[in-house]
Z-matrix of the N, CA and C atoms (Angstrom, degrees):
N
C 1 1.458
C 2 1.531 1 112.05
N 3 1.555 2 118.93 1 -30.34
C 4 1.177 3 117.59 2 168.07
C 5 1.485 4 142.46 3 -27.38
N 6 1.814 5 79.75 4 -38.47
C 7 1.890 6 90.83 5 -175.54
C 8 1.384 7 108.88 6 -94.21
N 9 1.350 8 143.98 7 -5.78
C 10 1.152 9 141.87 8 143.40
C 11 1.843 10 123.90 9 -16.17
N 12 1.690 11 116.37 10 142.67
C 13 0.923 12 89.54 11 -168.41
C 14 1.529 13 98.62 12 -106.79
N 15 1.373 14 117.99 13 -177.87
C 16 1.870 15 117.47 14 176.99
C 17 1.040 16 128.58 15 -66.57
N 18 0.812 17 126.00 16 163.96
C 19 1.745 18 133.14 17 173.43
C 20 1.339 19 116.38 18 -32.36
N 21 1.352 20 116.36 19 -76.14
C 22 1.448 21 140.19 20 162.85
C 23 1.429 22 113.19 21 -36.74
N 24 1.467 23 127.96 22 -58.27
C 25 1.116 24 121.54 23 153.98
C 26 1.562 25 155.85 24 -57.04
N 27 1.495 26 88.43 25 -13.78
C 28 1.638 27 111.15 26 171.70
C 29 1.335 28 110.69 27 -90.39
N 30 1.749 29 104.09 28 -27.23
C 31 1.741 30 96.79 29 -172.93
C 32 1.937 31 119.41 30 -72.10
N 33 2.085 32 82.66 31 -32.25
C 34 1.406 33 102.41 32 175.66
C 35 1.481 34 111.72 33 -57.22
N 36 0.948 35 113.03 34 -56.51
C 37 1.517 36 115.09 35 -175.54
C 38 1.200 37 141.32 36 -113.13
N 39 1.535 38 92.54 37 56.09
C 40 1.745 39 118.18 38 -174.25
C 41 1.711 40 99.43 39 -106.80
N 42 1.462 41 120.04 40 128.19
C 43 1.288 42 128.99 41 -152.47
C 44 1.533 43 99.81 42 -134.33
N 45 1.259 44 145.88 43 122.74
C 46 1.393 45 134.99 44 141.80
C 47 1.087 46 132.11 45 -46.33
N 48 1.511 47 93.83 46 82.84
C 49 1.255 48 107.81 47 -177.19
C 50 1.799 49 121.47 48 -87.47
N 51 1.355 50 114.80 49 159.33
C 52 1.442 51 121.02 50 -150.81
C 53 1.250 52 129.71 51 -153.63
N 54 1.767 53 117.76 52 -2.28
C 55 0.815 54 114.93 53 154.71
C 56 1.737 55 103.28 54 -125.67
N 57 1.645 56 99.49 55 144.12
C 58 1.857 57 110.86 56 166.18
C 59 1.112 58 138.90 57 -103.36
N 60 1.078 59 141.76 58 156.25
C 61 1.209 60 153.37 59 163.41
C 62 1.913 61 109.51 60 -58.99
N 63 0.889 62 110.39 61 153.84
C 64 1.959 63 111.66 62 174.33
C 65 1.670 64 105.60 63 -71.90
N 66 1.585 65 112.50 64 -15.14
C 67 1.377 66 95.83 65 -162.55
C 68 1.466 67 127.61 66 -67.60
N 69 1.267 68 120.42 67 151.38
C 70 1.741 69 91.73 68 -173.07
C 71 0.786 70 107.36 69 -105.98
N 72 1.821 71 120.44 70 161.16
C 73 1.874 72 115.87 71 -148.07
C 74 2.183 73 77.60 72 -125.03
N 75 1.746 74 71.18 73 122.74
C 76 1.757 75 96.29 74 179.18
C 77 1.998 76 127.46 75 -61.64
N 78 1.023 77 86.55 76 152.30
C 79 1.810 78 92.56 77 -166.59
C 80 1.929 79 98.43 78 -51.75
N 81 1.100 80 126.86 79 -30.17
C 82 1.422 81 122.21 80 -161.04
C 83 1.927 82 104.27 81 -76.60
N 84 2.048 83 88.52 82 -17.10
C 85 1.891 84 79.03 83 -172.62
C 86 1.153 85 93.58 84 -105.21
N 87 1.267 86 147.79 85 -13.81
C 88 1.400 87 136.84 86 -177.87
C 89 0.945 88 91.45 87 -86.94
N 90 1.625 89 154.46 88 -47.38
C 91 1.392 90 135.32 89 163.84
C 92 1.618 91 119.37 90 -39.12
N 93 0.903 92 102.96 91 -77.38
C 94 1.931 93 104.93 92 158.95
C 95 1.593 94 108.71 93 -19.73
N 96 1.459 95 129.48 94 -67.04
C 97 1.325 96 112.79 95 166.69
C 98 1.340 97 138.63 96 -41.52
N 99 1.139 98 105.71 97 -42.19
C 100 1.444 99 123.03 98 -178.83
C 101 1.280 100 129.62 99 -70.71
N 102 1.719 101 105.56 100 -33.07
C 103 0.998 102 137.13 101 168.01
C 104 1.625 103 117.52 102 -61.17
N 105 1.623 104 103.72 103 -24.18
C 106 1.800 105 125.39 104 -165.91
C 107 1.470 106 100.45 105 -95.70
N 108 1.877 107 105.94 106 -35.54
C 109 1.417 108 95.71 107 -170.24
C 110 1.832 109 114.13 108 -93.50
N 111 1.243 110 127.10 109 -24.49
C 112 1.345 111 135.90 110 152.23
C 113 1.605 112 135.91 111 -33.47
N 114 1.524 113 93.78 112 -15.52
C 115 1.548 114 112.10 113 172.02
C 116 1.926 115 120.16 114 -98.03
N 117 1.399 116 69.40 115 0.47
C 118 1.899 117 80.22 116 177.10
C 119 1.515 118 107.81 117 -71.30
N 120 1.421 119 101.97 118 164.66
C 121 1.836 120 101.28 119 175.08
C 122 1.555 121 102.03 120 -69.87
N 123 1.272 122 101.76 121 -173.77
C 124 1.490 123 136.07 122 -167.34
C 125 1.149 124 126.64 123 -173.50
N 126 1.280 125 127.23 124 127.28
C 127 1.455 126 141.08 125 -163.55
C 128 1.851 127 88.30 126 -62.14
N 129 1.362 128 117.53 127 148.18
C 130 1.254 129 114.49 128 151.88
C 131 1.807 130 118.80 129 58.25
N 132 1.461 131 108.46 130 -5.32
C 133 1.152 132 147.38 131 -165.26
C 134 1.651 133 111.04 132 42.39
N 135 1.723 134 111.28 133 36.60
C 136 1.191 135 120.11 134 178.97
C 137 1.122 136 125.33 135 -88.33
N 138 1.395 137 105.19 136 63.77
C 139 1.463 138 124.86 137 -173.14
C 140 1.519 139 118.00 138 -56.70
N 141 1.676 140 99.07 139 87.84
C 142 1.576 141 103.00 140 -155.81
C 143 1.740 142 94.73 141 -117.71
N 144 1.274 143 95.82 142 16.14
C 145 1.630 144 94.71 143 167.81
C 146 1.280 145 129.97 144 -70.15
N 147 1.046 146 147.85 145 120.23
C 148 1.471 147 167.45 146 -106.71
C 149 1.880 148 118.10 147 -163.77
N 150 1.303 149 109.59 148 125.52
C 151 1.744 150 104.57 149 -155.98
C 152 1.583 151 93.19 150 -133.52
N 153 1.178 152 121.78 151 145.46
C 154 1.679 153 125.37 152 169.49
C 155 1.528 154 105.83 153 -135.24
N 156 0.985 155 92.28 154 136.17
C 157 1.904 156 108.67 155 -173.00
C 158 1.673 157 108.91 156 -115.34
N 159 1.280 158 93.25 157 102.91
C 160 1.568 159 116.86 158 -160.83
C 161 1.390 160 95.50 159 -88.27
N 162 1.149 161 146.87 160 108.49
C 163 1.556 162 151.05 161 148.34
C 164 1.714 163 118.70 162 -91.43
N 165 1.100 164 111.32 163 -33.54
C 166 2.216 165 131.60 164 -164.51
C 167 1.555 166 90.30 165 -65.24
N 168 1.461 167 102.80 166 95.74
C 169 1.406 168 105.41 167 156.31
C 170 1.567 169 133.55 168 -39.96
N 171 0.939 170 123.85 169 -57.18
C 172 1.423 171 118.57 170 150.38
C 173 1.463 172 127.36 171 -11.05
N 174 1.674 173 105.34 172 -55.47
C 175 1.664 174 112.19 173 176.24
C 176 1.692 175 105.22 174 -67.45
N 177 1.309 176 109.19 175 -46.93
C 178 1.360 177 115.28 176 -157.39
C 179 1.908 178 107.24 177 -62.63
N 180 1.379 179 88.30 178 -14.31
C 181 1.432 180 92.07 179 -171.42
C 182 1.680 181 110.24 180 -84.71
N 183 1.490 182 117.40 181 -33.84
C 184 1.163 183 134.31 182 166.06
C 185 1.600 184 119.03 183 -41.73
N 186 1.606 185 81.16 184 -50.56
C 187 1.910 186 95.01 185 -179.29
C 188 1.619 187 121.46 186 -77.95
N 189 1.448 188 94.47 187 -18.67
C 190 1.279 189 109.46 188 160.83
C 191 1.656 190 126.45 189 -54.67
N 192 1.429 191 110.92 190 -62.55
C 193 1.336 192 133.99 191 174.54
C 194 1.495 193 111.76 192 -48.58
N 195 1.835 194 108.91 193 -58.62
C 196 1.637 195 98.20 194 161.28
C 197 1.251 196 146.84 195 -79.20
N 198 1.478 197 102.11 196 -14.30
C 199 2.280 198 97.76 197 142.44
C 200 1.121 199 114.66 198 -66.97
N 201 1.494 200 138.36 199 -35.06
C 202 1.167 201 121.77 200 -176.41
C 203 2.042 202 114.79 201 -59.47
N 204 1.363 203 91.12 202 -29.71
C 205 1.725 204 102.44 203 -171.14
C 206 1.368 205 102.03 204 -73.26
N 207 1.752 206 104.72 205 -37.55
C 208 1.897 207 113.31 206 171.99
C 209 1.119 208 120.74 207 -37.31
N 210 1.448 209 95.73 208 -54.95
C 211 1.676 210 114.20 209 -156.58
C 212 1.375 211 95.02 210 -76.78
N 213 1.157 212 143.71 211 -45.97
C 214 1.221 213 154.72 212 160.03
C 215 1.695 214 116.43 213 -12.92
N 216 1.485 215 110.00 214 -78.52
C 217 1.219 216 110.71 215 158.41
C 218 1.170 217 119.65 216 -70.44
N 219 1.323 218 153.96 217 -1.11
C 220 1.448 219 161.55 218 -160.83
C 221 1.629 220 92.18 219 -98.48
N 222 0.844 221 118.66 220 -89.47
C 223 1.484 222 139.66 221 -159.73
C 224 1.839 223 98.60 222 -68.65
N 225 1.476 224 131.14 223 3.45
C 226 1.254 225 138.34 224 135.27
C 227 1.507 226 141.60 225 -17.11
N 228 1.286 227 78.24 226 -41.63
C 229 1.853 228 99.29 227 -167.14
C 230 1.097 229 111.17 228 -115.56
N 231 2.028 230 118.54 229 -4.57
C 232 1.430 231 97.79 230 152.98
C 233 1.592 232 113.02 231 -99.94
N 234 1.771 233 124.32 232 5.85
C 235 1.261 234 98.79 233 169.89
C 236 1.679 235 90.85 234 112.73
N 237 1.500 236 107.39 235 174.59
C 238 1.684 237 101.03 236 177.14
C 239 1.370 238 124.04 237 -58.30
N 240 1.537 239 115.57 238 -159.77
C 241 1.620 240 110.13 239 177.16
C 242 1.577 241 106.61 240 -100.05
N 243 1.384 242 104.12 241 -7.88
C 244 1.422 243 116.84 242 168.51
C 245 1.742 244 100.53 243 -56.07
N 246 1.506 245 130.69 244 -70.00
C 247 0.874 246 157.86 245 110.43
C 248 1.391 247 96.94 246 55.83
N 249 2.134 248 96.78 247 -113.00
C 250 1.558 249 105.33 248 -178.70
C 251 1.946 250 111.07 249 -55.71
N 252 1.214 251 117.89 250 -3.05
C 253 1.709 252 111.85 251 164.41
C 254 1.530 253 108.80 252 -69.05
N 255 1.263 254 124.34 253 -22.19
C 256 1.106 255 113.23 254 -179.98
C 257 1.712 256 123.44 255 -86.00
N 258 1.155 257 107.41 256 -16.46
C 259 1.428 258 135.29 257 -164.61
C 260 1.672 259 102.68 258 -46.24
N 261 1.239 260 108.88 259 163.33
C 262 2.151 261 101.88 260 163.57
C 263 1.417 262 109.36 261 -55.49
N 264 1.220 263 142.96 262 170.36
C 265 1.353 264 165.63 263 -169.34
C 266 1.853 265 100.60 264 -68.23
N 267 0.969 266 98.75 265 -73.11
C 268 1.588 267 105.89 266 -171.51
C 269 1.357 268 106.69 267 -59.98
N 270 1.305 269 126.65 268 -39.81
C 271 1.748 270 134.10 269 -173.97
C 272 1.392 271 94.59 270 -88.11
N 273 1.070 272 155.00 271 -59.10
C 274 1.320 273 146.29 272 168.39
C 275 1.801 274 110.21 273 -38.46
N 276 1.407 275 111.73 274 -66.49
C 277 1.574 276 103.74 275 178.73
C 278 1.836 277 124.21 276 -54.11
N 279 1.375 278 117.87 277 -36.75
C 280 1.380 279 128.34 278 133.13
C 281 1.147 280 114.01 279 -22.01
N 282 0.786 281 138.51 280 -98.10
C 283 1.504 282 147.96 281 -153.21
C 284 1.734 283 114.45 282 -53.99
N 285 0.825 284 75.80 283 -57.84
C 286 2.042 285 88.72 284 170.39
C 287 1.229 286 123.34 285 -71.37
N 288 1.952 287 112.70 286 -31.63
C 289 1.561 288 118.51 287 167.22
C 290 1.868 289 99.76 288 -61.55
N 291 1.216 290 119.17 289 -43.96
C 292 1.777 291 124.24 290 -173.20
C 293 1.752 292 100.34 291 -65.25
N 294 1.267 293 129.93 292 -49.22
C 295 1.377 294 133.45 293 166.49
C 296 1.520 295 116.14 294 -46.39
N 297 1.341 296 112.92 295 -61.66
C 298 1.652 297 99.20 296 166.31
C 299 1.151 298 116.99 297 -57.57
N 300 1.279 299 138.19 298 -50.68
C 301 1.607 300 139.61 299 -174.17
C 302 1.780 301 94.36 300 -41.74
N 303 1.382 302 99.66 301 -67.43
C 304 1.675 303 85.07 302 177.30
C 305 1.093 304 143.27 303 -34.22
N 306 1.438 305 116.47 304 -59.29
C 307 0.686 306 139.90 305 -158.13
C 308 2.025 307 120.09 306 -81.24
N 309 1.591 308 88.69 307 -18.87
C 310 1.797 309 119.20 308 -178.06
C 311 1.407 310 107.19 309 -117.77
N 312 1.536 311 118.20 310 20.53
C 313 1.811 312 120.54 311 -165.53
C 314 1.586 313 96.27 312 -69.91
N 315 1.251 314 127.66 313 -44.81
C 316 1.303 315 133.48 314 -152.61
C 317 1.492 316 95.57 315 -84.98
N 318 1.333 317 130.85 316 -0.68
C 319 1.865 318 120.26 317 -171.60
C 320 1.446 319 79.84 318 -122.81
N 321 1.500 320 146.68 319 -3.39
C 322 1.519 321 158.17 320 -175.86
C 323 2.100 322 92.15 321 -57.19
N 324 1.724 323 128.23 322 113.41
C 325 1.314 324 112.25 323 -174.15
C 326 1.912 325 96.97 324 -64.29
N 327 0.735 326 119.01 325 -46.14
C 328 1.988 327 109.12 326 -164.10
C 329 1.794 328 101.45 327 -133.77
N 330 1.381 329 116.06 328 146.77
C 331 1.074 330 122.89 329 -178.02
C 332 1.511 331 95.54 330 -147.45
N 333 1.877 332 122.13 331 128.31
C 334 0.848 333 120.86 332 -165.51
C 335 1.591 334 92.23 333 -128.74
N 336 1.954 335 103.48 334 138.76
C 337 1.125 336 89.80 335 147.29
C 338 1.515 337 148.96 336 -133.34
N 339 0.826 338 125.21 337 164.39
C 340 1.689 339 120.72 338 -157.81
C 341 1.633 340 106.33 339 -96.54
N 342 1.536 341 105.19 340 130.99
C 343 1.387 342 116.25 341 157.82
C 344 1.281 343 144.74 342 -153.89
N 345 1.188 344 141.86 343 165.15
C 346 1.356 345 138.38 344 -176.69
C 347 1.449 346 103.52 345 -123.79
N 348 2.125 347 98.41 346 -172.71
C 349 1.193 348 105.86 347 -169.32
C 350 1.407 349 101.78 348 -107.25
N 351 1.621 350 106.55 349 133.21
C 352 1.648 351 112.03 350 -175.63
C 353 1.665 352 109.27 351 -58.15
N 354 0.957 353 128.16 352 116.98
C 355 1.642 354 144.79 353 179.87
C 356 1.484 355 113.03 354 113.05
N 357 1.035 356 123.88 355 -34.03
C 358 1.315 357 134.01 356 -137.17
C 359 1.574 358 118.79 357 -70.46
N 360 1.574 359 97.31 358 -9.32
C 361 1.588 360 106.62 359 163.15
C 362 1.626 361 103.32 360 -133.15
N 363 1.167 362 120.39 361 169.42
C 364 1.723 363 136.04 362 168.41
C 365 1.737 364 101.30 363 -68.90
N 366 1.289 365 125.02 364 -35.91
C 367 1.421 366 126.35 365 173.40
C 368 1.130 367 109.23 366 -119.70
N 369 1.620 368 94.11 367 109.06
C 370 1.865 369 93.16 368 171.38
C 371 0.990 370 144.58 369 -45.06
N 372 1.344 371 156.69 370 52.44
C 373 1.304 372 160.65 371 -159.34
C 374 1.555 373 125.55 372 110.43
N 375 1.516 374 95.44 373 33.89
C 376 1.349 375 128.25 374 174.35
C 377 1.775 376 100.09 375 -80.72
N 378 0.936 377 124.66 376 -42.19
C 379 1.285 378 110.39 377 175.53
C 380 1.570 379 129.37 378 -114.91
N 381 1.611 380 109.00 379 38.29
C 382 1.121 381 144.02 380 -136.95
C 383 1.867 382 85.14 381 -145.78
N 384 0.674 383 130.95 382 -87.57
C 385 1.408 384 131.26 383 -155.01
C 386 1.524 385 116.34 384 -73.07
N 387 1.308 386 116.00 385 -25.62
C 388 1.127 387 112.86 386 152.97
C 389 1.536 388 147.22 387 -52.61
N 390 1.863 389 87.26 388 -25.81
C 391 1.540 390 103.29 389 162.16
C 392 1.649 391 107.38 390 -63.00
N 393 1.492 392 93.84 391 -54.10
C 394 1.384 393 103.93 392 -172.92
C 395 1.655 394 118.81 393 -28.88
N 396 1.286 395 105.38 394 -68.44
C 397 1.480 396 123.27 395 174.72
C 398 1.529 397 115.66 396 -32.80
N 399 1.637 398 108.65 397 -50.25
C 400 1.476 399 114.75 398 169.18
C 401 1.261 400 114.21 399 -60.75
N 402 1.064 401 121.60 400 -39.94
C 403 1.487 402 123.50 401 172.33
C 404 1.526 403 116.25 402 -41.10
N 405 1.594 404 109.80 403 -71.72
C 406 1.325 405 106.81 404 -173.85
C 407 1.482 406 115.36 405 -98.50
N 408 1.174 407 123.87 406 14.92
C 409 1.635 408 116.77 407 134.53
C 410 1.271 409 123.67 408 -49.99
N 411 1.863 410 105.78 409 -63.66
C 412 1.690 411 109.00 410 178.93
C 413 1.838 412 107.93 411 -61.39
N 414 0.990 413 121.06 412 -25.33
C 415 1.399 414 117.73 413 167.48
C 416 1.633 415 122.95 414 -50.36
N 417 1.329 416 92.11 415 -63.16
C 418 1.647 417 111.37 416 -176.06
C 419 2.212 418 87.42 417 -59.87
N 420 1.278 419 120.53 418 -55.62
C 421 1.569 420 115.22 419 -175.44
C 422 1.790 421 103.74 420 -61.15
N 423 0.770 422 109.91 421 8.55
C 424 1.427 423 107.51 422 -168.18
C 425 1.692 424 100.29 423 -126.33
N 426 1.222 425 116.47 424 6.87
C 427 1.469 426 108.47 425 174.07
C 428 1.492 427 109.82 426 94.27
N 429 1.019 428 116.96 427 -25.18
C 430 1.957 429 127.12 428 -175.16
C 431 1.696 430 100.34 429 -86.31
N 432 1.603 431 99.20 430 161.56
C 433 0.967 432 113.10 431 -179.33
C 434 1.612 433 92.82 432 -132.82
N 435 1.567 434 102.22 433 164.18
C 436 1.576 435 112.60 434 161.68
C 437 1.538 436 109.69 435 -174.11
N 438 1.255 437 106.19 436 -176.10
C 439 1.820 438 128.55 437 -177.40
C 440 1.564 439 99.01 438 -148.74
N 441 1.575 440 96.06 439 168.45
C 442 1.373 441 108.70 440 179.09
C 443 1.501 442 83.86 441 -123.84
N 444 1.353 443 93.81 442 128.44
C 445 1.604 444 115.52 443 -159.52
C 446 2.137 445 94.60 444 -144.27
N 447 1.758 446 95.80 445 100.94
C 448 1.309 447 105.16 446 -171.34
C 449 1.615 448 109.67 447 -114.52
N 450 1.738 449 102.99 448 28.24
C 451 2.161 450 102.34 449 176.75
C 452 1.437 451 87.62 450 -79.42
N 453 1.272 452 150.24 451 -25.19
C 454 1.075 453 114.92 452 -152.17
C 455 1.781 454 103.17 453 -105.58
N 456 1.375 455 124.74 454 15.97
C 457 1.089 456 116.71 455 -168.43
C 458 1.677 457 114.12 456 -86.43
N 459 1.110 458 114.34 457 148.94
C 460 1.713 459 107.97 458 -156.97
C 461 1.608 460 99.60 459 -148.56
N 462 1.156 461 140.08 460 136.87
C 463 1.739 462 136.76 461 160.74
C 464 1.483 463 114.68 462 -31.86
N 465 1.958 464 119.47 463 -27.54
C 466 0.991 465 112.23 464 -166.20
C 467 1.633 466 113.63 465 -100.98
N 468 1.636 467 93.69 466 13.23
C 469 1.439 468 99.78 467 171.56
C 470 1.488 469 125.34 468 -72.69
N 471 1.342 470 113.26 469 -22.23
C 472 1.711 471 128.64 470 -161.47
C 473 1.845 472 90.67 471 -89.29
N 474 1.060 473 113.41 472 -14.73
C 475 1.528 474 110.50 473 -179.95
C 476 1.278 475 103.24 474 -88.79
N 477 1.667 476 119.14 475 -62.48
C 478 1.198 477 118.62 476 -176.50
C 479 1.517 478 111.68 477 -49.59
N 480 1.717 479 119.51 478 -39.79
C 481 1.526 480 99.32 479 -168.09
C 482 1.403 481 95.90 480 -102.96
N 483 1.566 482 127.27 481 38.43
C 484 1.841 483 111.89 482 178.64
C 485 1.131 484 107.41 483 57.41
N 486 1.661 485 123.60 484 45.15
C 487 1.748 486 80.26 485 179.07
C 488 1.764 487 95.96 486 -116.50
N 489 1.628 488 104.80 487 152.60
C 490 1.385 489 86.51 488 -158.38
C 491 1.485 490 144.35 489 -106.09
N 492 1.122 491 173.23 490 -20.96
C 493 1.213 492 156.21 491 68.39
C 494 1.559 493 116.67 492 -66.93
N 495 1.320 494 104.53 493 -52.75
C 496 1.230 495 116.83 494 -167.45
C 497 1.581 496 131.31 495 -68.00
N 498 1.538 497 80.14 496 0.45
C 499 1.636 498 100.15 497 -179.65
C 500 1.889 499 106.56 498 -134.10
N 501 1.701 500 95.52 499 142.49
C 502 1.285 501 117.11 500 -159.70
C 503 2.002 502 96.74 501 -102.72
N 504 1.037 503 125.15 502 148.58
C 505 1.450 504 149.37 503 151.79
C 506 1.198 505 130.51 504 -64.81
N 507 1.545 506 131.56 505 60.29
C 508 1.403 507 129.21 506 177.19
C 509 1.448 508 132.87 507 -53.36
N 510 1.629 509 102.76 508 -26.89
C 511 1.568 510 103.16 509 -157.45
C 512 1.167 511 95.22 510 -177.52
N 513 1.643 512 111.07 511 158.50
C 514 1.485 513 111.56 512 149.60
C 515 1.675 514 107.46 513 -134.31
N 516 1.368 515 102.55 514 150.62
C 517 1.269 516 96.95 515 173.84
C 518 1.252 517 120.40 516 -110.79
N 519 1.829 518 127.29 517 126.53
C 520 1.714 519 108.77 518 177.97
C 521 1.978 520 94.42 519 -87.51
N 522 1.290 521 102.17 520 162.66
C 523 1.387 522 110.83 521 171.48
C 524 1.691 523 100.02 522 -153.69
N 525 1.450 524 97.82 523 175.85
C 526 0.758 525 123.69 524 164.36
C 527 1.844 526 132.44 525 152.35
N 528 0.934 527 149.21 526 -171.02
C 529 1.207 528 133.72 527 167.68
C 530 2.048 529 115.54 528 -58.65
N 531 1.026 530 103.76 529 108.27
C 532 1.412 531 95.32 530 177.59
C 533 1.732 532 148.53 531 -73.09
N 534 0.963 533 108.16 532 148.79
C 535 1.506 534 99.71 533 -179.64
C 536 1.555 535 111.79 534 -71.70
N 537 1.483 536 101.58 535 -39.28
C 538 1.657 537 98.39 536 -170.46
C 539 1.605 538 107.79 537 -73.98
N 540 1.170 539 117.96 538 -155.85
C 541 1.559 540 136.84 539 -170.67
C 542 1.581 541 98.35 540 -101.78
N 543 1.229 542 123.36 541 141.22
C 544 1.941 543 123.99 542 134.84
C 545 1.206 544 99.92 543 -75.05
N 546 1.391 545 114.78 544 167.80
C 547 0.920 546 136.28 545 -164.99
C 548 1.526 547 131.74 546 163.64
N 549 1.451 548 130.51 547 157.86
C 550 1.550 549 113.99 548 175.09
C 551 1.216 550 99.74 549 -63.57
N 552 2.000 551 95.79 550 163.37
C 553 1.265 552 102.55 551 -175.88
C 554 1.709 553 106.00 552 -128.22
N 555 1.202 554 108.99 553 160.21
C 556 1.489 555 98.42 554 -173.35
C 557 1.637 556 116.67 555 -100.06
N 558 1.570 557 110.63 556 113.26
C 559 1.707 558 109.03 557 175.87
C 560 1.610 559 104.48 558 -110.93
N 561 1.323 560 89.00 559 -174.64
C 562 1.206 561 105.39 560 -179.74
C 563 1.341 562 121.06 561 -86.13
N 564 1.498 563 114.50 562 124.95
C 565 2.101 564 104.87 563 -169.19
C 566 1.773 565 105.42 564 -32.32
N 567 1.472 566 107.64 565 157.83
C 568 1.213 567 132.54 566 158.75
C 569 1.287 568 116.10 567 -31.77
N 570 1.722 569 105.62 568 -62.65
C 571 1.690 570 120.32 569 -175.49
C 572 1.345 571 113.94 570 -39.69
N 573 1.439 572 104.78 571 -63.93
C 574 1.308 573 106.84 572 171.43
C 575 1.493 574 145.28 573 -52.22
N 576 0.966 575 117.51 574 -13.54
C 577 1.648 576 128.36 575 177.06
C 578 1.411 577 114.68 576 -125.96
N 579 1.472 578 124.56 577 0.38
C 580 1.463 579 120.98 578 174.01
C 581 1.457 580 99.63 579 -135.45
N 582 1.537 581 99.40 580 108.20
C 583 1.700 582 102.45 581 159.12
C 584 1.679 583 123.17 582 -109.62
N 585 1.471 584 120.35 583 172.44
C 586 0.928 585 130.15 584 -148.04
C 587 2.030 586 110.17 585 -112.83
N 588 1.188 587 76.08 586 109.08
C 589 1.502 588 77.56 587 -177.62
C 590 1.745 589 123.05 588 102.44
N 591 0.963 590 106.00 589 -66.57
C 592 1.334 591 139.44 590 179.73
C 593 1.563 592 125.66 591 -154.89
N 594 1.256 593 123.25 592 156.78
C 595 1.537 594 138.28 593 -124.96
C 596 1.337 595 87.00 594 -92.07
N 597 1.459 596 128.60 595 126.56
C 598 1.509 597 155.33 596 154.67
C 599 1.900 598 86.51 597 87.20
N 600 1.090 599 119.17 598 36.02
C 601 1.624 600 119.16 599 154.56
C 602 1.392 601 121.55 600 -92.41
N 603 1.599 602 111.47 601 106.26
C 604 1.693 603 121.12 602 172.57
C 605 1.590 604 112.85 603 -8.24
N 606 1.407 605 150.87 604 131.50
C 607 0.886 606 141.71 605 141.42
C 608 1.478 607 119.51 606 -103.21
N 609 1.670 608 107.17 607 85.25
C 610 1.463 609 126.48 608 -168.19
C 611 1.297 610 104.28 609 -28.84
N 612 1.031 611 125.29 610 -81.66
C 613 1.625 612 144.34 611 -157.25
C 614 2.114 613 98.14 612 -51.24
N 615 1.165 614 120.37 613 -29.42
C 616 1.367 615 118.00 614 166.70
C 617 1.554 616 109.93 615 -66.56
N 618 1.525 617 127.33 616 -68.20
C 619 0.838 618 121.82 617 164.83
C 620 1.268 619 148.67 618 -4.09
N 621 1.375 620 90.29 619 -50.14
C 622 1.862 621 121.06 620 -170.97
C 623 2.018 622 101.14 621 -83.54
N 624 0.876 623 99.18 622 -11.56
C 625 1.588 624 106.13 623 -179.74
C 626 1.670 625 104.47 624 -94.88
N 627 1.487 626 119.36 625 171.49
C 628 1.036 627 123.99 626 -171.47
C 629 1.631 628 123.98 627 -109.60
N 630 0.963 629 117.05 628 118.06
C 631 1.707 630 137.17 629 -165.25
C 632 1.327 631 99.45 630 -2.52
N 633 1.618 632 122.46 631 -57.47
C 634 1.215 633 141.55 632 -173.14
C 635 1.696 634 113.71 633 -66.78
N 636 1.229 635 117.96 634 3.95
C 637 1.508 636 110.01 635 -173.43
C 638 1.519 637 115.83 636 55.78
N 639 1.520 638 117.84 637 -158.66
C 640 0.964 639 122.35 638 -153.63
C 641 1.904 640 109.85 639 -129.09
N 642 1.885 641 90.39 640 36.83
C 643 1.320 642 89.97 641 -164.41
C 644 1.554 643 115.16 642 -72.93
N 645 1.357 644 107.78 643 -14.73
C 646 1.225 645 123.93 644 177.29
C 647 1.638 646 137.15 645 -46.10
N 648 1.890 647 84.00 646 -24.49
C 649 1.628 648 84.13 647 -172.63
C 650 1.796 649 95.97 648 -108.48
N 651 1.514 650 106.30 649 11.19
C 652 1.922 651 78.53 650 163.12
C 653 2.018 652 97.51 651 -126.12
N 654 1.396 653 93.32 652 13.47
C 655 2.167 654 91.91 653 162.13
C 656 1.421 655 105.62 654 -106.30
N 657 0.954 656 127.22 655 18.48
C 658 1.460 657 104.24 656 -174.72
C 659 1.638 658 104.10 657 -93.63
C-alpha cells in the first residue's frame, strides 16, 4: 500500500482513461474498489447503490456491437475521421480515445455496471455517483484506469444482466490497467466556474491564484 499515491495526487491525476491492457484486474483489487466506493455519502443513507461486474465474453461482445452503433451516430456530427483529425488537440485525442473504447469494448478486462433504486432519491443519481467517484479514484490508486462510457447502454441491457424493475442504469464503467498515461489534467481556472455569493460574482481570492491551480504542490 505504500506505493500508492495521495489523495491530492490521485485527484490531480485521474484521467478518462480508455484504452487497456488484456491483463485481468484480480478479485482482491476490484474488491478494494468497491470497498473505496461504498464509503461515499448517501441520501437518507440508503445506500441502494448496486454494481455488476461484467467479465462473460459473450456479454462484452454485445456491448461491443452497441458502442460500435453509438459511436456511429455519436461521431456523426463531427463529420468523417478525416474530420475529427482536424479537430483541437484535446477534442481530437477524446474523441478517438471513445472510438477505440468502442470499438476494443469486448477485449476491455472488467466492465462494471452501476445502479440504483428508481425513486429512491428526489435526484436521480445524486447518491449514486458519488459512489462512482470513489470507485475510480481507488482505481486510478490502485494502478487501473477507467471512464464512464454510456454508447453501449440499451433497454435490452436490464434483461441481459437481470437487473430488475426497481432498479435504474446510471453508467457503466470499462477499467482496467491502462495502456495510456495518468497524468494532470487540463480544466478550466477556478475563477471561472466558482463565483462568490451569487451567480457571475468575482470570487477575488480565485482570481489571485494561477490559471493552472495548485496542481503543482501535490506533482512535484
Amino acid at each position: 500500500m505504500s506505493d500508492e499515491p495521495g489523495l491530492f495526487r490521485t485527484i490531480y491525476t485521474t484521467r478518462a482513461l480508455r484504452r487497456f491492457k488484456p491483463d485481468p484486474v484480480p478479485d482482491a483489487v476490484l474488491f478494494q474498489c468497491f470497498d473505496a466506493a461504498i464509503r461515499a455519502s448517501s441520501g437518507q443513507n440508503a445506500q441502494d447503490w448496486r454494481w455488476i461486474i461484467i467479465r462473460d465474453p459473450a456479454i462484452k461482445a454485445k456491448l461491443r456491437e452497441w458502442a460500435v452503433e453509438g459511436w456511429e451516430r455519436y461521431s456523426a456530427r463531427y463529420g468523417s475521421e478525416e474530420d475529427i483529425r482536424r479537430l483541437p488537440r484535446n477534442q481530437r485525442l477524446s474523441l478517438l480515445s471513445v472510438r477505440d473504447l468502442a470499438l476494443g469494448l469486448d477485449r476491455v478486462p472488467v466492465i462494471v455496471a452501476v445502479l440504483g433504486m428508481k425513486g429512491r432519491h428526489s435526484t436521480p443519481g445524486g447518491s449514486t455517483f458519488p459512489a462512482v467517484q470513489n470507485f475510480q479514484l481507488a482505481a486510478r490508486a490502485m494502478g487501473l484506469g477507467s471512464s464512464i462510457f454510456n454508447l453501449p447502454m440499451r433497454e435490452q441491457l436490464y434483461e441481459m444482466l437481470g437487473i430488475p424493475e426497481s432498479n435504474q442504469l446510471y453508467c457503466l464503467l470499462p477499467m482496467g490497467y491502462p495502456a495510456d498515461r495518468q497524468g494532470p489534467v487540463n480544466r478550466k481556472p477556478v475563477s471561472t466556474v466558482v463565483y462568490n455569493e451569487r451567480f457571475g460574482e468575482v470570487w477575488a481570492f480565485a482570481g489571485e491564484q494561477p490559471d493552472e491551480g495548485w496542481g503543482e504542490r501535490w506533482l512535484g
